[in-house]
BAFI-3210 file (N, C-alpha, C; in Angstrom, 3 decimals, decimal comma, padded with zeros to 6 digits):
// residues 151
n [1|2|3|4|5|6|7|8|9|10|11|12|13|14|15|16|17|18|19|20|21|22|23|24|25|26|27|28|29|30|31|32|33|34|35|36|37|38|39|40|41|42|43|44|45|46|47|48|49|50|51|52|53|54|55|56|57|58|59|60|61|62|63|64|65|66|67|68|69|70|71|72|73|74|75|76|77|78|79|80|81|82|83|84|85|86|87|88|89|90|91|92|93|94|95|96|97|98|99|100|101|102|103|104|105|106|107|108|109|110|111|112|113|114|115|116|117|118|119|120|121|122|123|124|125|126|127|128|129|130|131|132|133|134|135|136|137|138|139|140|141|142|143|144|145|146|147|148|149|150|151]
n.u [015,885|018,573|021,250|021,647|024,166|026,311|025,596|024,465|022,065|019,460|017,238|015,272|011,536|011,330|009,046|006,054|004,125|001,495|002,241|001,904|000,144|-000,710|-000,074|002,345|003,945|005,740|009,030|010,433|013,567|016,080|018,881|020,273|022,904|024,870|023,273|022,362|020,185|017,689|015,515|012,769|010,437|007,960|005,301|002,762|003,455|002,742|001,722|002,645|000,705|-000,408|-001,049|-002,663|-003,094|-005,351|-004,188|-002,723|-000,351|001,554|001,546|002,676|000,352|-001,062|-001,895|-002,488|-002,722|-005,241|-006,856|-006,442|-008,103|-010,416|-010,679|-011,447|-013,707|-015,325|-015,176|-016,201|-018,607|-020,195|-018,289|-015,975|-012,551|-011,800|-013,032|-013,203|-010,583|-011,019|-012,634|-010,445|-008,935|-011,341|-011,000|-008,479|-008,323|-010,318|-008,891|-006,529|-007,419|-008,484|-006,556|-004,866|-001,886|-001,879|-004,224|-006,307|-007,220|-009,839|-010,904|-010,536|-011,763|-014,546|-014,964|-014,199|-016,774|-018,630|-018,016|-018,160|-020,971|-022,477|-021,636|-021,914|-024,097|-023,716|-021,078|-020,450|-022,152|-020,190|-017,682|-018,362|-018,737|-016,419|-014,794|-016,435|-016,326|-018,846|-020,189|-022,407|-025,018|-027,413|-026,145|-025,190|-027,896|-028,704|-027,490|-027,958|-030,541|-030,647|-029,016|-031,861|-033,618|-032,603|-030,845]
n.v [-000,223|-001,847|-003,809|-007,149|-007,916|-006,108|-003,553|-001,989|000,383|001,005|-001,399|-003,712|-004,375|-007,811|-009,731|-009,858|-011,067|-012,453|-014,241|-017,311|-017,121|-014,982|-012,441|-011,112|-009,610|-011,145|-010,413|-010,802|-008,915|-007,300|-006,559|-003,382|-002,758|-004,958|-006,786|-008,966|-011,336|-010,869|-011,478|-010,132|-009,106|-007,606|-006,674|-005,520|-003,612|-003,841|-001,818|-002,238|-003,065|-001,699|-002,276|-000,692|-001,314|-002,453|-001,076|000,809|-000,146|-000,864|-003,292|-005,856|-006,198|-009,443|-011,927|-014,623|-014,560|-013,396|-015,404|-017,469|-016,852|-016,306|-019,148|-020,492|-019,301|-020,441|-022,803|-025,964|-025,712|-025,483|-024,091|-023,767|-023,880|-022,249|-020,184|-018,913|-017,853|-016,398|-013,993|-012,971|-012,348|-010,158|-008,756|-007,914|-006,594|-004,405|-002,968|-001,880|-000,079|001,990|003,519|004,207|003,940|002,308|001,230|000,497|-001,809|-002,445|-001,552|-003,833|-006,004|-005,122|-005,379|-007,783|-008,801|-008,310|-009,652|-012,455|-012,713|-012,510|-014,604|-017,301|-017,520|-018,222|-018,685|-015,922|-014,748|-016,260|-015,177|-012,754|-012,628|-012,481|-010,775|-008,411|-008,536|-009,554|-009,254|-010,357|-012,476|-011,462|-009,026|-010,417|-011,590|-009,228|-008,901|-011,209|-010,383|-008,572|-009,496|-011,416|-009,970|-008,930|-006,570]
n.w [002,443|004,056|002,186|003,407|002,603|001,122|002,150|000,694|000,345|-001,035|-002,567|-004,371|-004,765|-005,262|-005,179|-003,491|-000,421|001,442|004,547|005,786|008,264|007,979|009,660|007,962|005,819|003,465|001,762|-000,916|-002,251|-004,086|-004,041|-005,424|-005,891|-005,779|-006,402|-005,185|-003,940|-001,045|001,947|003,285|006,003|006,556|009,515|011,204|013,883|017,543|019,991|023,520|026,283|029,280|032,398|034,736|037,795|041,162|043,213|042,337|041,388|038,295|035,697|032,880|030,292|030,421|028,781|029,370|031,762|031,661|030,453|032,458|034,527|033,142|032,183|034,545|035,645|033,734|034,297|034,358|032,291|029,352|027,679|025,189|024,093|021,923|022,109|024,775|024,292|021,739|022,927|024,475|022,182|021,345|023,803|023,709|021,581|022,071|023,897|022,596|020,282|021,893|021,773|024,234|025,988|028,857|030,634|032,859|035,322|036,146|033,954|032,223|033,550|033,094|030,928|030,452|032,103|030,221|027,914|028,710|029,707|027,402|026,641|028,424|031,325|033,553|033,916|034,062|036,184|038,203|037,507|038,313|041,036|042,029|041,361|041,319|044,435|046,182|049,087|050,740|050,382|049,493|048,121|046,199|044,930|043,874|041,597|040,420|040,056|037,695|036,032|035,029|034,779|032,469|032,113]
ca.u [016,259|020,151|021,448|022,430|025,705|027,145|025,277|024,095|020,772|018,539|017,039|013,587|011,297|010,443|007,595|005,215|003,232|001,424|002,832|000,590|-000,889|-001,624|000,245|003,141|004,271|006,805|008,924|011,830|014,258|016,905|019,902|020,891|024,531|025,443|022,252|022,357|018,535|017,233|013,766|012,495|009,050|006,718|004,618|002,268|003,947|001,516|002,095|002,514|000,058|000,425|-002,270|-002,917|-004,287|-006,093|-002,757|-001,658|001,141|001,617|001,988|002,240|-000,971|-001,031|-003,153|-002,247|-003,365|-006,444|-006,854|-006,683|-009,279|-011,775|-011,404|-011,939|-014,966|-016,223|-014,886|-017,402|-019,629|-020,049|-017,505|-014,961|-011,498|-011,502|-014,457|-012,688|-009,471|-011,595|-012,971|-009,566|-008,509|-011,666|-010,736|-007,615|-008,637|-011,145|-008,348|-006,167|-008,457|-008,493|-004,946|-003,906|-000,544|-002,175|-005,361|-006,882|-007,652|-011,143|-011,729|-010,543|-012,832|-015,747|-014,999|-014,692|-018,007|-019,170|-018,179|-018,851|-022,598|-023,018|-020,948|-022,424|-024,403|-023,167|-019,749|-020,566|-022,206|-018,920|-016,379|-018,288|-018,841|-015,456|-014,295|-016,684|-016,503|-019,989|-020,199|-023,328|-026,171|-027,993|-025,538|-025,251|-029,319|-029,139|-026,663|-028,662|-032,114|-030,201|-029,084|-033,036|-034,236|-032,136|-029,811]
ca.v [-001,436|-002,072|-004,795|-007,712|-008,498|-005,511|-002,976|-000,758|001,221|000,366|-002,494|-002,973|-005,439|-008,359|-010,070|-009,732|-012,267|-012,232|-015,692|-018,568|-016,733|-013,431|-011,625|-010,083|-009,682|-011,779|-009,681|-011,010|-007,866|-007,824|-005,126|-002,302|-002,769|-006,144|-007,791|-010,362|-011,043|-011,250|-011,892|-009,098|-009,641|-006,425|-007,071|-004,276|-002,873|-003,460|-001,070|-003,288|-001,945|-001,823|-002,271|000,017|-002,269|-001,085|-000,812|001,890|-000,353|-001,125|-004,495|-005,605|-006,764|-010,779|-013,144|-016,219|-014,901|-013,141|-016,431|-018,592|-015,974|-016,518|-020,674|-020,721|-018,788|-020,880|-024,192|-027,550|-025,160|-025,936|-023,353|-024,100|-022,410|-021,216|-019,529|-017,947|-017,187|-015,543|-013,284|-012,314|-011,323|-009,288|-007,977|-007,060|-005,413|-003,188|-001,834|-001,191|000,646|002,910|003,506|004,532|002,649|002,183|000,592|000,308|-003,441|-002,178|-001,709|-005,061|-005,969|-004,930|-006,061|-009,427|-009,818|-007,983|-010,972|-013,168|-012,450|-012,668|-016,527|-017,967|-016,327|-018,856|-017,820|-014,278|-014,680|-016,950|-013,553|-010,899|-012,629|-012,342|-009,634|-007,676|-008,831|-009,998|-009,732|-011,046|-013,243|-009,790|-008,384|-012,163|-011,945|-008,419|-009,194|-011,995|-010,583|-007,831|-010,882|-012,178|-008,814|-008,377|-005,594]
ca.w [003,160|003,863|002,142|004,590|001,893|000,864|003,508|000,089|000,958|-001,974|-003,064|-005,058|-004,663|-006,831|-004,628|-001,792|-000,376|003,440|005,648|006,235|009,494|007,580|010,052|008,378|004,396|002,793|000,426|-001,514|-002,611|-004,803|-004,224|-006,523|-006,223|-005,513|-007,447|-004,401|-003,308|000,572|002,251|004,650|006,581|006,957|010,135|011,805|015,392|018,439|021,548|024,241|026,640|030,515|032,978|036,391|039,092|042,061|044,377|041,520|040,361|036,671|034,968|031,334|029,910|030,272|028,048|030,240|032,762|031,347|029,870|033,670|035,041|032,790|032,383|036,036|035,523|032,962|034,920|033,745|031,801|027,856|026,762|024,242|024,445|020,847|022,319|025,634|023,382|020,643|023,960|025,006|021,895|021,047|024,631|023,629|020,444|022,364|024,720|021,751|019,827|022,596|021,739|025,095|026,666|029,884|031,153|034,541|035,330|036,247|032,492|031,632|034,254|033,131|029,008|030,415|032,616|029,310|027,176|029,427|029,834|026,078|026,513|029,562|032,561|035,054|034,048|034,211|037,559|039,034|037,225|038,590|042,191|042,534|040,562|042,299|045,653|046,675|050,421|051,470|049,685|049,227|046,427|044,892|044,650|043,206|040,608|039,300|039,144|036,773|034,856|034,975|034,100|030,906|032,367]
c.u [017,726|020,074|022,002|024,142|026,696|026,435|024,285|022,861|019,661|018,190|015,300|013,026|010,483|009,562|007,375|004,111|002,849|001,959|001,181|-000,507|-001,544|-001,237|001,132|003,142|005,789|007,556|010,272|012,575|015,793|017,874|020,249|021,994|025,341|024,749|021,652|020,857|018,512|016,086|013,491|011,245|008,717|005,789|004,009|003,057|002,884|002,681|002,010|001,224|000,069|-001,037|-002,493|-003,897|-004,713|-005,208|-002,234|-000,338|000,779|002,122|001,876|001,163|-000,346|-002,198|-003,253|-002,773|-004,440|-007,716|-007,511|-007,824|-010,366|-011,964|-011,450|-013,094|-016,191|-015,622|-016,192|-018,444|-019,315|-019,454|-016,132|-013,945|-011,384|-012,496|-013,725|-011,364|-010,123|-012,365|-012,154|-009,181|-009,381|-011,632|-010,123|-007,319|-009,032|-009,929|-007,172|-006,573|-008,899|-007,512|-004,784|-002,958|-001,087|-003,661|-005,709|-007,781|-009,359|-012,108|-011,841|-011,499|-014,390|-016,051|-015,379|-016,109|-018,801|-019,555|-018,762|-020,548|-023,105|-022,433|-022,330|-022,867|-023,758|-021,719|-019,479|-020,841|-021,227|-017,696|-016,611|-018,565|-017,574|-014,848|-015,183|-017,745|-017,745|-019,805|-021,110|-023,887|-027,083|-027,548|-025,462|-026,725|-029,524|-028,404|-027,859|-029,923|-031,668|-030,012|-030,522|-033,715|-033,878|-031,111|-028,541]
c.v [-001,699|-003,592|-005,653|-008,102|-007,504|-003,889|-001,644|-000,052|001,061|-001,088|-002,373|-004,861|-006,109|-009,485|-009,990|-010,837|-011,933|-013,743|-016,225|-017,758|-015,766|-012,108|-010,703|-010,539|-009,987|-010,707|-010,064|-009,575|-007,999|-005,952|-004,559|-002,380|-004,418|-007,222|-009,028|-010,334|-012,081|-011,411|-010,824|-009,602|-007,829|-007,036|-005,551|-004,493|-002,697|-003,234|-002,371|-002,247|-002,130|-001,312|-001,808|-001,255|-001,301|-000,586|000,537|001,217|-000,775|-002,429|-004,586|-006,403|-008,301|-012,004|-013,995|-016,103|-015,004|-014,568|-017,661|-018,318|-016,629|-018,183|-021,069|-020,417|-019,880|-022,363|-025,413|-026,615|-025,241|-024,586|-023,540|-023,029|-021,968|-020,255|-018,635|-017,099|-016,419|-014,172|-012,608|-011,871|-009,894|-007,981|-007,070|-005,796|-004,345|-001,975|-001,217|-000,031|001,566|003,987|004,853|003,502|002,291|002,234|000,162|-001,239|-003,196|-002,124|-003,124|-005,859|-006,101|-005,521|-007,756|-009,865|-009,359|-009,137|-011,981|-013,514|-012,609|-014,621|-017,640|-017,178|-016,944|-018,534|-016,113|-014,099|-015,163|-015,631|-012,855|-011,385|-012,520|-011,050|-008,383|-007,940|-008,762|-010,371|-010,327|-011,626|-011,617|-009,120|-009,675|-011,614|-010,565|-008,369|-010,200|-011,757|-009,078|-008,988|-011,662|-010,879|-008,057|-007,205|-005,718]
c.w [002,864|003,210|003,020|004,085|001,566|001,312|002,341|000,355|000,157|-003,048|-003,805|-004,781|-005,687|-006,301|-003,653|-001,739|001,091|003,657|005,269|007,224|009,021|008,316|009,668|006,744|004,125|001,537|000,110|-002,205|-003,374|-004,800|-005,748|-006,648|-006,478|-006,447|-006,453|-003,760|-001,267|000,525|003,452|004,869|007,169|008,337|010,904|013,385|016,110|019,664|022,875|025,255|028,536|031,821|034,465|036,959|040,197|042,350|043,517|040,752|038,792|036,680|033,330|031,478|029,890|029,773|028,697|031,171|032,986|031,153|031,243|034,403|034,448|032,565|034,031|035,816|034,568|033,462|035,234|033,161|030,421|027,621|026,069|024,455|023,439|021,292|023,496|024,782|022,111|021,627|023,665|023,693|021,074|022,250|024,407|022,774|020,627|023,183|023,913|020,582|020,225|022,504|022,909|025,503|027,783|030,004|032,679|034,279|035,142|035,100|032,239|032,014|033,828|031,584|029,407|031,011|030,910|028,446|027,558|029,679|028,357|025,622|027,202|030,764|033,483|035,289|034,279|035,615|038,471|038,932|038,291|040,379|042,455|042,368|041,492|043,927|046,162|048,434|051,177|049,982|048,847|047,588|045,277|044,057|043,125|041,699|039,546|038,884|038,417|035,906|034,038|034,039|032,943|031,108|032,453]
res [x|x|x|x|x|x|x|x|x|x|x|x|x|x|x|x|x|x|x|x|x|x|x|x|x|x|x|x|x|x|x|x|x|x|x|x|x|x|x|x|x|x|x|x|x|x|x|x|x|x|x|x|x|x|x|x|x|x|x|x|x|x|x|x|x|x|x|x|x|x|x|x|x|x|x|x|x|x|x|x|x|x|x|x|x|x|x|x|x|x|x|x|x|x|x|x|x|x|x|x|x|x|x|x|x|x|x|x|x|x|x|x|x|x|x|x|x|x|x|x|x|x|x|x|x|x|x|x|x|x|x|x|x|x|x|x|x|x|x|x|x|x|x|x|x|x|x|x|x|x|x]
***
């Protein structure tokens, strides 16, 4: 680690601590040449990850939006948003964990009626009528007596 005072290249460290959030490590360091002490922050590096839609184009992954999708879905139904935001980010976990850079919406798609169906069915049935375009009464019906029938 450069020093930020006198640019030398080694320093040692004389504590570590993680932050309040837990996300990244506190580490006070104290240069080899100069003696003068800094504060660096350790934090893990997430891939951003980048999501194919149908059309073929690419976007970056968006929580906010992920996020507007599904409280529509769950719009006047007893679900709490630590409860949709604890979704999205076991969503996001699953498509990292994949560790590819690129994701086809269609997955995301299918994680969320996933969650969804383990939240709320009425929200699961409002996602996936849209998500996957329900054209008549017919596919509505067959959707839900999969829902009835445990599938």
């Amino acid at each position: 680690m450069k020093c930020p005072y006198c640019s030398f290249e080694e320093s040692k460290v004389i504590d570590s601590r993680p932050t309040e959030d837990g996300e990244r490590i506190r580490r006070r360091r104290e240069c080899l040449q100069c003696g003068k002490r800094f504060t660096t922050y350790e934090y893990v590096e997430s891939v951003p990850i980048v999501v194919i839609k149908k059309d073929g184009s690419r976007q970056a992954f968006d929580r906010e939006k992920l996020f507007k999708v599904i409280l529509v879905a769950c719009g006047k139904r007893p679900v709490p948003v630590d409860v949709i935001n604890q979704m999205i980010d076991e969503i996001e976990t699953d498509i990292q964990n994949t560790s590819r850079q690129e994701v086809e919406s269609s997955v995301i798609g299918e994680l969320v009626m996933e969650k969804l169906k383990a939240v709320d069915e009425v929200a699961y049935v409002r996602f996936a009528s849209v998500y996957r375009q329900f054209t008549d009464i017919g596919t509505f019906q067959k959707e839900l007596n999969k829902l009835i029938d445990g599938n």
